[in-house]
C-alpha positions, 0 to 999 in steps of 0.5 A: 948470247946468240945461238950459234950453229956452225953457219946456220941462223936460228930464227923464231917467226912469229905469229904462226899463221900456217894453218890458214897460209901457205905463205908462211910454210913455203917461206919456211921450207925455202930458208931451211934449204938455205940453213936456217933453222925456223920455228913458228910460234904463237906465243903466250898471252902475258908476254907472247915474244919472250914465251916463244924464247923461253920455250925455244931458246934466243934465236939469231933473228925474230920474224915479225908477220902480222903486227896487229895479231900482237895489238888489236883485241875484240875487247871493249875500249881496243884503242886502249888495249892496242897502245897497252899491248903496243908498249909490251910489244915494244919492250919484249922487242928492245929486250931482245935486240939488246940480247943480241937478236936481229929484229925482222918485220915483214909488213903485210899491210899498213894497217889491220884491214879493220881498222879496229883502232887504227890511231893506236895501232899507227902509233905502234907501227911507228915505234916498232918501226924504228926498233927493228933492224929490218923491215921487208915489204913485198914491192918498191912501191910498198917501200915508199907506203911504209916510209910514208905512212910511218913517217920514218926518217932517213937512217930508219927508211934505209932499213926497208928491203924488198923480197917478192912474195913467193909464188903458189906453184905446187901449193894446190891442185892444178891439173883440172882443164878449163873444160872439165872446171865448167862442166862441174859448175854447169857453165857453158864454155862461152860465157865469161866468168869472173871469180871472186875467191878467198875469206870474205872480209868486209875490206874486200867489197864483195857485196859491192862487187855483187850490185857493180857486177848486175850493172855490167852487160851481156851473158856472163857470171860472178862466182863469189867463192869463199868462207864470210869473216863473220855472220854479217859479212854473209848477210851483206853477201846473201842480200846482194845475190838474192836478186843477181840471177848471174851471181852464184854464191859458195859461202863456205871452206873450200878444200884446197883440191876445190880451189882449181875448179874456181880458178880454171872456171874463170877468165879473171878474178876480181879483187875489188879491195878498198885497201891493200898493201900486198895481196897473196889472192893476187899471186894465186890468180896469177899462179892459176894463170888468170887475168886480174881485176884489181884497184890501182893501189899497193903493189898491184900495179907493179905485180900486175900493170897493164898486162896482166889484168884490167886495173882501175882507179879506186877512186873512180865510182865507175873504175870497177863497172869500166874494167869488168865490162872491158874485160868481159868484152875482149875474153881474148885478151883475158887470157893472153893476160892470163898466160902473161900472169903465169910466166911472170909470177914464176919468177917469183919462186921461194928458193929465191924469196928464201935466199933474198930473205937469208940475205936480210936476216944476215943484214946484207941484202942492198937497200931499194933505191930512192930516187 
């Protein structure tokens, strides 16, 4: 039977990656203002789901972030491990919907960004997207990717809702002026500056960004800030600098009262990604009230568009030098950008996330249209 408490949900959410993502800690602190009862779990190794429940009790709903960290492995032969870990993961989930828990998948992402075995874990996808009562994604956009890319029918398609990804306002540190964030990195006001910020996977394109960023004219520079995935991944990323004279690399943890400097620094960020569903590096920029260089694909166009940043066809081999250089050429219009960004990401507060949330959990909020 489900756990009761007056009006209030019990909800476990799962995996717990607050550690590495404000994401999960804002939406937490936004449902427990609207009665929820979350608790965030890791989960055992033989059987991750029914550990948490064990440990906590049934909850009235269980919160799925992340599928891959339920499927992919680094082991040996991970194609076979993912559909091994897939057929658990399936059958911890139907055990717990027919104890009366309300299944809940927010998707992230298609995929894992790697594509450690994407046959396998598709395959997952699929089946986990048909046993759980909602799926949430983070735009209209990704509703329609979701239903595609899964191949689900109409009576599954119709459990997709969109909840906006909240914004990061209060998050970090904001109070260093644009002036003061130049002179701590020695860059005169008058040169543009493009960041690159966040962990360095190989998804991201950085030491692409680098070669493309030599290429673009005029005196401007590329901070590439950021902790590599992997020694690899900082390899790549040395090599391409080592001849970039306007390129300056910080490849390690920046503390969260450092992130301002990187932010306030620059006229855009560039987030050159080869694939993307939802980008929480986007709506930080935006919350820094920065202009973004981004690829025309996931949610992107629709959180940003034309206004907010320059978007470039991905499939262009000139789309991400064009955008840099139209960008670089009219700072002007970078920061109108910028300050368009900020405005338009405010709306996007987590007590309205966490209501809209509550709202899927209940298996009341409205489905997306599709016309």
């Amino acid at each position: 039977m489900t756990a009761q408490h007056d009006d209030r949900l019990t909800v476990l959410m799962c995996p717990d990656y607050r550690d590495s993502n404000p994401y999960q800690s804002e939406l937490i602190a936004g449902l427990e203002a609207h009665d929820v009862d979350v608790t965030a779990i890791t989960g055992g190794w033989a059987f991750p789901l029914l550990a948490g429940v064990r440990r906590h009790g049934l909850p009235d709903v269980l919160h799925l972030h992340w599928l891959h960290r339920f499927v992919i492995t680094d082991r040996r032969f991970p194609a076979l491990f993912a559909v091994l870990f897939g057929a658990r993961l399936c059958f911890e989930l139907v055990l717990l919907r027919a104890l009366g828990v309300r299944l809940v998948w927010t998707v992230h992402n298609l995929l894992d960004h790697e594509r450690t075995a994407p046959r396998s874990e598709l395959a997952v996808r699929h089946a986990v997207a048909r046993i759980v009562d909602r799926l949430v994604v983070h735009c209209a956009d990704a509703a329609d990717a979701v239903g595609e890319t899964y191949r689900l029918p109409e009576r599954a398609a119709d459990r997709i809702r969109v909840v906006p990804h909240g914004n990061y306002a209060g998050v970090y540190p904001d109070g260093m002026p644009r002036s003061a964030a130049r002179d701590r990195l020695d860059i005169p006001s008058d040169v543009p500056v493009v960041t690159f910020f966040g962990l360095i996977r190989p998804y991201k394109n950085v030491p692409e960004l680098i070669e493309t960023f030599r290429r673009v004219d005029g005196d401007a520079r590329l901070l590439v800030v950021g902790n590599p995935w992997n020694d690899a991944a900082e390899r790549r990323v040395r090599a391409a600098a080592a001849a970039a004279d306007r390129v300056r690399t910080v490849l390690e943890f920046v503390p969260e009262v450092e992130i301002q400097v990187y932010m306030r620094a620059a006229d855009a960020v560039a987030l050159p990604f080869d694939s993307v569903l939802t980008s929480g590096s986007a709506v930080l920029a935006m919350t820094f009230g920065r202009a973004v260089v981004a690829p025309r694909m996931g949610c992107l166009p629709e959180l940003i568009g034309s206004e907010g940043g320059q978007l470039y066809d991905p499939a262009d081999p000139e789309g991400l030098s064009a955008a840099l250089q139209t960008g670089i050429d009219d700072r002007d219009r970078l920061r109108e950008m910028g300050r368009r960004n900020r405005e338009s990401v405010e709306e996007f507060d987590w007590n309205q996330v966490a209501e809209r949330t509550r709202d899927v959990y209940t298996l009341e909020a409205e489905a997306p249209c599709r016309c």
